[in-house]
N, C-alpha and C positions, 0 to 999 in steps of 0.2 A: 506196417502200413504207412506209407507216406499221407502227408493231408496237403490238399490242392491249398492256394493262396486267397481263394476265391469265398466272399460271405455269399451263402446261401440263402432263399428268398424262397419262402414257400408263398404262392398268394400272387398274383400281376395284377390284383383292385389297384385303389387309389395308396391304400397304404404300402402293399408292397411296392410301387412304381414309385412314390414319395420317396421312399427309402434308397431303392437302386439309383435313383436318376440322384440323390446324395453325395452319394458314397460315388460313383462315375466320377462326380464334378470334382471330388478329393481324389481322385486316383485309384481308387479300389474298387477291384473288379470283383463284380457279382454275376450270378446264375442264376432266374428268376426261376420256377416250376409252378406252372397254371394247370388246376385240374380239367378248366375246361379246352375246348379246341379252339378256340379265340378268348378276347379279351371280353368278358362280360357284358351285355347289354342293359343289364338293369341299371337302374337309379334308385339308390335305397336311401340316396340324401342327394339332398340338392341346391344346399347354403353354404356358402365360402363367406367367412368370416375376415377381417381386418390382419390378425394376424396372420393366418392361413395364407391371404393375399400375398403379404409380406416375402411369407418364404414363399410360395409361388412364384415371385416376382422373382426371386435370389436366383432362380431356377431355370429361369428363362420362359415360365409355362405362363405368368399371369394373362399376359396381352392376350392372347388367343381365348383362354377363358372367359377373358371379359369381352370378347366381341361374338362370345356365343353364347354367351348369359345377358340375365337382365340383373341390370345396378339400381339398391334399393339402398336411396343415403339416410333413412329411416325406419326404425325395425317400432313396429306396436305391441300391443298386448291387448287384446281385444277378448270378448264375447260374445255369444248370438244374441243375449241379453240386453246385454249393455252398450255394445259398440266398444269403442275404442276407450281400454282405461286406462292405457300409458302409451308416450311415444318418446322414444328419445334419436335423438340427431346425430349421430356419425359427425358431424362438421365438429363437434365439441372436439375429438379426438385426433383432430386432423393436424395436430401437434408432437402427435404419439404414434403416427405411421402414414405410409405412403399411401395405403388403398382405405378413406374414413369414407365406407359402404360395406354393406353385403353384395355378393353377387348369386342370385338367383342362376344355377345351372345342373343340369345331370351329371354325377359322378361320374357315367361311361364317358363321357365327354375330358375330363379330364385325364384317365387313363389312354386315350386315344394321343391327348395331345404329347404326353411323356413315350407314350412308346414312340410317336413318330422322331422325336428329340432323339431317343437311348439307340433305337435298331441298328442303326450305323455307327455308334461311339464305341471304340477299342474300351475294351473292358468289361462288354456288358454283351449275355448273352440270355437267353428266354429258351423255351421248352415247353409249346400247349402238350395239351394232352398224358399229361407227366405228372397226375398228384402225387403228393410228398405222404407215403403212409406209416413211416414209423422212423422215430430220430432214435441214437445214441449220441450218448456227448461221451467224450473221455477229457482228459489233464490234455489231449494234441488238437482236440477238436472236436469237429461233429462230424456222425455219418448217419449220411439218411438213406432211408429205401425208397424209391420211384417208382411209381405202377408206368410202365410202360407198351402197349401192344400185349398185353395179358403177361407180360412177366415183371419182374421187379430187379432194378439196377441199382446198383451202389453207389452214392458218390458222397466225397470227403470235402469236406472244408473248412475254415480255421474257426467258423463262427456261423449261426444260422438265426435270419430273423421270421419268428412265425408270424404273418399274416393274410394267415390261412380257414379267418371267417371265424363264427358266432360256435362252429364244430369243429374246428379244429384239431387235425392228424396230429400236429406239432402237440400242442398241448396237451391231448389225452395219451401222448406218446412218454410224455413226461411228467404224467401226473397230476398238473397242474388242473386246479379246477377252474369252471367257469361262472362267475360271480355277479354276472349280470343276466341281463334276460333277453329273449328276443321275442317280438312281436309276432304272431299269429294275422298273418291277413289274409281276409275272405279271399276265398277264391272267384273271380266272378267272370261264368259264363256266358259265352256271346251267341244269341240264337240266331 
């Protein structure tokens, strides 16, 4: 079996698109596979930190996030008790990187601004509707199976990154456990 040249990308959140629009900028082309049929709507975070900025910036994605977010040059620590029990200033660290703030904004938002960057760049290709349901790795590479239109496709490549959520095909495909936890949140009903 030959294996394609291309890193595979299970996941088009913010972490797999961080990762592809990377790897593009170095020359290495990747094949994204999103279970859903577009790019996700939710917002499961919604703070960009200083470093974050950073490589954002590297990326070409910062400016656009920040003119769709709100910039908070001081982060608290607060209570309903108490009010505010600590604040510390961003300007301290404004020696230590280009963006000394958070940006207040929705992850959809950033995944949007990367795909509109990557869709045109030679090297990089996406695939909604195509989760990734079971990997094998060998000594030449990896090969994953693709739900595709109710059957499952093959495809090879030299290396594959799973970021493919809190359930993970990737991982349970490899045994790997999952070591943290995720959140339960109400569902709430609109009448």
């Amino acid at each position: 079996m030959s294996f394609d040249d291309r890193v595979l990308i299970a996941g088009a959140g913010p972490v797999g698109l961080v990762a592809a629009a990377n790897l593009v900028r170095k020359g290495v082309p990747v094949a994204v596979f999103e279970a859903g049929p577009e790019l996700s709507q939710e917002s499961r975070a919604s703070t960009f930190h200083p470093p974050t900025l950073d490589m954002l910036a590297d990326l070409g994605a910062a400016d656009n996030l920040l003119a769709q977010g709100l910039i908070a040059p001081r982060f608290h620590y607060r209570t309903k008790r108490d009010g505010v029990l600590a604040q510390f200033d961003f300007g301290v660290i404004a020696d230590a990187t280009r963006h000394p703030y958070r940006v207040q904004c929705e992850q959809f938002r950033l995944t949007r601004i990367l795909y509109d960057q990557l869709r045109s760049r030679p090297g990089f290709s996406i695939a909604f509707d195509e989760p990734v349901v079971n990997v094998r790795q060998s000594e030449m590479g990896v090969e994953i199976a693709v739900g595709r239109q109710g059957w499952t496709v093959r495809r090879t490549g030299r290396w594959l990154i799973g970021a493919d959520g809190a359930r993970s095909a990737v991982r349970q495909s490899l045994e790997i456990e999952f070591e943290g936890f995720t959140l339960a949140y109400p569902v709430r009903r609109h009448s």
